[in-house]
Structures are given as C-alpha cells and as structure tokens.
C-alpha positions, 0 to 999 in steps of 0.5 A, spaced: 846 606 438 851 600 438 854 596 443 860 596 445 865 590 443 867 585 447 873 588 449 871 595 451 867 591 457 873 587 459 877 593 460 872 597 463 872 591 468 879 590 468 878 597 470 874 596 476 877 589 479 882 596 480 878 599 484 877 598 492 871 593 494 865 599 496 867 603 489 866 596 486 859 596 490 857 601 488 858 600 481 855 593 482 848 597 485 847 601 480 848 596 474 843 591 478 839 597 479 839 598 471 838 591 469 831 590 474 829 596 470 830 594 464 827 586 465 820 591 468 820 594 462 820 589 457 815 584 462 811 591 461 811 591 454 808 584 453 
C-alpha cells in the first residue's frame, strides 16, 4: 500500500477545516484512536 502524497493529506485537511467543529471532533477521535492502536501494536511486537 503506499501512502498518499503530501498533497492529498493537505486537501483532505482542507476539506475538514470546512467542516463544522463536532464533525472535526469526531474525525479527530478516530484518527487518535488509530494511531494508540497502531503505537500499542509496535510496542507489542518488540
């Protein structure tokens, strides 16, 4: 899989600084969420 260019994460940002502030939230719930998971995982496979 590979990752998105700089570009395509600063329009998807664009796109949510558009949004009101508890959609923002709410996106920002999530992608925390993801990235605990992801730190949990690595710190597992040590």
């Amino acid at each position: 899989m590979t990752a998105p260019r700089d570009s395509d994460k600063l329009k998807r940002l664009n796109d949510m600084a558009k949004m009101e502030k508890e959609d923002k939230n709410h996106i920002l719930y999530a992608i925390d969420g993801l990235i605990k998971s992801g730190k949990l995982k690595n710190i597992a496979a040590l």
